[in-house]
C-alpha positions, -999 to +999 in steps of 0.1 A: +176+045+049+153+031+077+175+018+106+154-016+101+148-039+074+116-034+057+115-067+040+096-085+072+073-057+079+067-057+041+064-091+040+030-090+076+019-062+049+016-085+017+004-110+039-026-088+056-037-073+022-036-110+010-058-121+037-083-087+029-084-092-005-097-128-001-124-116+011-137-096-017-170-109-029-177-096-070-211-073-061-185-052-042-159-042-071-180-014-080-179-001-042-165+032-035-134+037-014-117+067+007-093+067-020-117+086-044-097+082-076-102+044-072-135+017-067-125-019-050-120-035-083-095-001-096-078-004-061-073-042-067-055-036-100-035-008-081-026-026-056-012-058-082+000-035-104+023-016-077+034-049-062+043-065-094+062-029-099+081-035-064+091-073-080+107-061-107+123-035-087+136-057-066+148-085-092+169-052-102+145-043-131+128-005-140+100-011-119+084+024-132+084+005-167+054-016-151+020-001-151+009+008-115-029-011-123-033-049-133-069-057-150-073-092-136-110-114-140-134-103-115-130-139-096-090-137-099-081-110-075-066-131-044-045-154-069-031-126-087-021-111-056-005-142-045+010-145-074+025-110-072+034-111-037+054-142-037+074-129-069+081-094-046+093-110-018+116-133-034+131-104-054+138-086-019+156-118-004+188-108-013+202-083+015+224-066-017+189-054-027+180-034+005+216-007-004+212-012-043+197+020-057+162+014-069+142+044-092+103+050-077+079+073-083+098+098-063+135+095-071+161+072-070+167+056-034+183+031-018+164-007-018+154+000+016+139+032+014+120+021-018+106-012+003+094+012+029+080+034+008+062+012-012+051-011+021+033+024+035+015+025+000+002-009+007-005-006+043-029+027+033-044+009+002-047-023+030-071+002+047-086+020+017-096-014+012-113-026+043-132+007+044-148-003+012-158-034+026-170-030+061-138-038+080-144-076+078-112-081+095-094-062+123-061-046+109-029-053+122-017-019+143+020-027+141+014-022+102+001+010+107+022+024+132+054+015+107+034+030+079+023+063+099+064+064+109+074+065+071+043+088+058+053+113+085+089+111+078+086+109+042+055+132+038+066+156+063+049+189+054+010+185+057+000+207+031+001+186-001+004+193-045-034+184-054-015+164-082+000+139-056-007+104-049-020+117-010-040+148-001-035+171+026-035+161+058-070+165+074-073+165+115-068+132+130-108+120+148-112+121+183-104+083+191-088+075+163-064+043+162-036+045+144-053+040+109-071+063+118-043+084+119-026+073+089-057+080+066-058+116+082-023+120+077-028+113+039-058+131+037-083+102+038-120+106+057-129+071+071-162+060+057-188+065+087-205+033+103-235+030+120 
Protein backbone atom coordinates (compact mmCIF):
# COMPACT_ATOMS: atom_id res chain seq x y z
CA UNK A 1 0.00 0.00 0.00
CA UNK A 2 1.13 3.61 -0.71
CA UNK A 3 2.30 5.32 2.56
CA UNK A 4 -0.38 8.21 1.59
CA UNK A 5 -3.96 8.25 0.92
CA UNK A 6 -4.74 8.29 -2.61
CA UNK A 7 -8.23 9.46 -2.24
CA UNK A 8 -7.20 13.38 -2.39
CA UNK A 9 -4.71 13.02 -5.16
CA UNK A 10 -7.50 10.96 -6.78
CA UNK A 11 -9.85 13.24 -6.06
CA UNK A 12 -7.14 16.90 -8.01
CA UNK A 13 -7.19 13.82 -10.72
CA UNK A 14 -11.12 13.53 -11.23
CA UNK A 15 -11.22 17.13 -10.91
CA UNK A 16 -8.43 17.95 -13.78
CA UNK A 17 -9.87 15.43 -16.23
CA UNK A 18 -13.26 17.09 -15.40
CA UNK A 19 -12.05 20.37 -16.22
CA UNK A 20 -10.25 18.82 -19.75
CA UNK A 21 -13.05 16.99 -20.75
CA UNK A 22 -15.21 20.23 -20.63
CA UNK A 23 -13.47 21.36 -23.09
CA UNK A 24 -14.16 18.92 -25.68
CA UNK A 25 -15.89 20.47 -28.68
CA UNK A 26 -17.89 17.40 -31.00
CA UNK A 27 -15.68 17.88 -34.43
CA UNK A 28 -12.93 16.55 -32.16
CA UNK A 29 -14.30 13.04 -31.04
CA UNK A 30 -12.99 11.51 -34.06
CA UNK A 31 -9.34 12.98 -33.24
CA UNK A 32 -6.62 10.68 -32.79
CA UNK A 33 -4.80 10.24 -29.50
CA UNK A 34 -1.23 8.85 -28.32
CA UNK A 35 -3.19 6.12 -26.89
CA UNK A 36 -3.56 4.41 -30.44
CA UNK A 37 -6.23 1.86 -29.50
CA UNK A 38 -8.52 4.83 -28.67
CA UNK A 39 -10.04 8.32 -30.60
CA UNK A 40 -11.27 11.24 -28.06
CA UNK A 41 -14.72 10.09 -28.16
CA UNK A 42 -13.34 5.98 -27.36
CA UNK A 43 -11.07 7.51 -24.66
CA UNK A 44 -14.06 9.47 -23.22
CA UNK A 45 -16.11 6.28 -22.81
CA UNK A 46 -12.84 4.68 -21.33
CA UNK A 47 -12.27 7.03 -19.10
CA UNK A 48 -16.35 6.93 -17.68
CA UNK A 49 -16.41 3.54 -18.01
CA UNK A 50 -13.15 2.99 -15.70
CA UNK A 51 -14.39 5.52 -13.23
CA UNK A 52 -17.78 4.18 -12.94
CA UNK A 53 -15.67 0.71 -12.43
CA UNK A 54 -13.61 2.44 -9.45
CA UNK A 55 -17.34 3.49 -7.95
CA UNK A 56 -18.49 0.31 -7.67
CA UNK A 57 -15.33 -0.82 -6.44
CA UNK A 58 -15.28 1.35 -3.87
CA UNK A 59 -19.11 0.98 -2.80
CA UNK A 60 -17.61 -2.67 -2.25
CA UNK A 61 -19.04 -4.02 -5.59
CA UNK A 62 -17.04 -6.23 -8.59
CA UNK A 63 -15.97 -3.35 -10.20
CA UNK A 64 -14.43 -5.72 -13.11
CA UNK A 65 -18.26 -6.67 -13.64
CA UNK A 66 -18.56 -3.02 -15.22
CA UNK A 67 -17.43 -2.46 -18.72
CA UNK A 68 -14.22 -0.31 -18.85
CA UNK A 69 -16.05 2.03 -21.97
CA UNK A 70 -19.43 4.04 -21.43
CA UNK A 71 -21.23 5.13 -24.91
CA UNK A 72 -22.59 8.48 -23.78
CA UNK A 73 -24.32 11.32 -26.56
CA UNK A 74 -21.73 13.12 -28.31
CA UNK A 75 -22.79 16.51 -26.20
CA UNK A 76 -22.96 14.47 -22.77
CA UNK A 77 -19.37 13.72 -22.10
CA UNK A 78 -18.64 16.38 -19.11
CA UNK A 79 -22.00 15.39 -17.26
CA UNK A 80 -21.40 11.87 -17.47
CA UNK A 81 -18.08 12.39 -16.08
CA UNK A 82 -19.47 14.35 -13.36
CA UNK A 83 -21.81 12.19 -12.74
CA UNK A 84 -19.30 9.30 -12.41
CA UNK A 85 -16.83 11.10 -10.57
CA UNK A 86 -18.96 12.25 -7.80
CA UNK A 87 -20.44 8.61 -7.32
CA UNK A 88 -16.29 7.43 -7.14
CA UNK A 89 -15.43 9.71 -4.63
CA UNK A 90 -18.20 9.18 -2.34
CA UNK A 91 -17.66 5.38 -2.56
CA UNK A 92 -13.92 6.03 -1.45
CA UNK A 93 -15.05 8.25 1.69
CA UNK A 94 -15.02 5.63 3.94
CA UNK A 95 -11.33 5.16 5.31
CA UNK A 96 -12.41 1.09 5.75
CA UNK A 97 -12.34 1.22 1.92
CA UNK A 98 -8.57 2.30 1.54
CA UNK A 99 -7.40 -1.61 3.62
CA UNK A 100 -10.55 -3.49 2.17
CA UNK A 101 -9.35 -5.78 -0.60
CA UNK A 102 -10.61 -4.63 -3.85
CA UNK A 103 -10.18 -7.12 -7.30
CA UNK A 104 -8.70 -4.88 -10.60
CA UNK A 105 -7.51 -5.76 -13.61
CA UNK A 106 -4.37 -6.92 -12.04
CA UNK A 107 -5.21 -8.87 -8.88
CA UNK A 108 -6.71 -8.51 -5.83
CA UNK A 109 -5.25 -5.43 -3.63
CA UNK A 110 -5.82 -3.52 -0.96
CA UNK A 111 -8.40 -0.18 -1.53
CA UNK A 112 -5.43 1.92 -1.55
CA UNK A 113 -3.42 0.32 -3.94
CA UNK A 114 -6.38 -0.11 -6.35
CA UNK A 115 -7.12 3.95 -5.88
CA UNK A 116 -3.59 4.54 -6.92
CA UNK A 117 -3.62 2.38 -9.50
CA UNK A 118 -6.57 3.38 -11.09
CA UNK A 119 -5.71 7.40 -10.36
CA UNK A 120 -2.24 6.78 -12.62
CA UNK A 121 -4.73 5.39 -15.31
CA UNK A 122 -6.50 8.58 -15.24
CA UNK A 123 -3.74 10.93 -14.77
CA UNK A 124 -2.16 9.12 -18.31
CA UNK A 125 -5.66 9.08 -20.07
CA UNK A 126 -5.85 13.05 -18.49
CA UNK A 127 -2.82 13.56 -20.88
CA UNK A 128 -3.72 11.19 -23.67
CA UNK A 129 -6.41 13.54 -23.71
CA UNK A 130 -5.06 16.96 -23.87
CA UNK A 131 -2.65 15.75 -26.60
CA UNK A 132 -5.64 15.07 -28.76
CA UNK A 133 -6.75 18.35 -28.23
CA UNK A 134 -3.93 20.89 -28.36
CA UNK A 135 -3.09 21.11 -24.63
CA UNK A 136 -5.93 23.73 -24.00
CA UNK A 137 -5.01 23.69 -20.48
CA UNK A 138 -1.73 23.42 -18.58
CA UNK A 139 -1.65 20.04 -16.52
CA UNK A 140 -1.19 19.92 -13.08
CA UNK A 141 2.66 18.45 -12.41
CA UNK A 142 1.87 17.24 -8.85
CA UNK A 143 -0.52 14.74 -10.77
CA UNK A 144 1.96 13.53 -12.81
CA UNK A 145 4.71 13.25 -10.54
CA UNK A 146 2.26 10.85 -8.21
CA UNK A 147 1.30 9.05 -11.36
CA UNK A 148 5.05 8.59 -12.72
CA UNK A 149 5.83 7.41 -8.78
CA UNK A 150 3.06 4.56 -9.10
CA UNK A 151 3.80 3.61 -12.92
CA UNK A 152 7.49 3.16 -12.00
CA UNK A 153 6.79 1.30 -8.89
CA UNK A 154 3.98 -0.64 -10.26
CA UNK A 155 5.36 -1.09 -13.88
CA UNK A 156 8.82 -1.62 -12.89
CA UNK A 157 10.45 -3.54 -15.68
CA UNK A 158 10.47 -1.36 -19.01
CA UNK A 159 10.03 -3.96 -21.39
CA UNK A 160 6.32 -4.57 -21.65
CA UNK A 161 3.62 -7.88 -22.96
CA UNK A 162 2.36 -6.25 -26.34
CA UNK A 163 -1.01 -7.46 -24.89
CA UNK A 164 -0.94 -4.90 -21.97
CA UNK A 165 -2.83 -1.84 -21.30
CA UNK A 166 0.90 0.26 -21.66
CA UNK A 167 3.79 -0.35 -24.10
CA UNK A 168 7.26 -0.44 -23.61
CA UNK A 169 8.89 2.26 -22.21
CA UNK A 170 10.39 4.50 -25.03
CA UNK A 171 13.35 7.19 -24.06
CA UNK A 172 12.14 9.99 -22.10
CA UNK A 173 12.65 13.65 -24.74
CA UNK A 174 15.23 15.98 -24.09
CA UNK A 175 13.25 18.61 -21.94
CA UNK A 176 10.68 16.66 -21.10
CA UNK A 177 8.32 17.57 -17.99
CA UNK A 178 7.12 15.09 -16.07
CA UNK A 179 4.29 14.06 -18.50
CA UNK A 180 6.51 13.95 -20.58
CA UNK A 181 7.95 11.40 -18.73
CA UNK A 182 5.08 9.49 -17.72
CA UNK A 183 3.91 9.03 -21.44
CA UNK A 184 7.57 7.67 -22.19
CA UNK A 185 7.48 5.54 -19.27
CA UNK A 186 4.20 3.85 -20.77
CA UNK A 187 5.31 3.89 -24.06
CA UNK A 188 3.44 6.95 -25.34
CA UNK A 189 5.06 9.48 -28.17
CA UNK A 190 3.76 13.03 -27.51
CA UNK A 191 2.02 14.39 -30.57
CA UNK A 192 4.54 17.01 -32.15
CA UNK A 193 3.49 20.81 -32.18
CA UNK A 194 4.52 23.42 -34.22
Amino acid sequence: MNAIDPRPVYARATEQAAELIRTVRPEQLAAPTPCAEYDVRALLGHVVGGTLRMAVAGEGGDGLAVHPSADVADDGWADAFEEVRARALRAWADDARMQAPVRVPWGEVPGAAALSGYTMELVTHTWDLSEALGRPLPLDPELGAFALSVARRVLADPRRDADGPFGSARPTPEGADVYGELAAWLGRTPFSRV
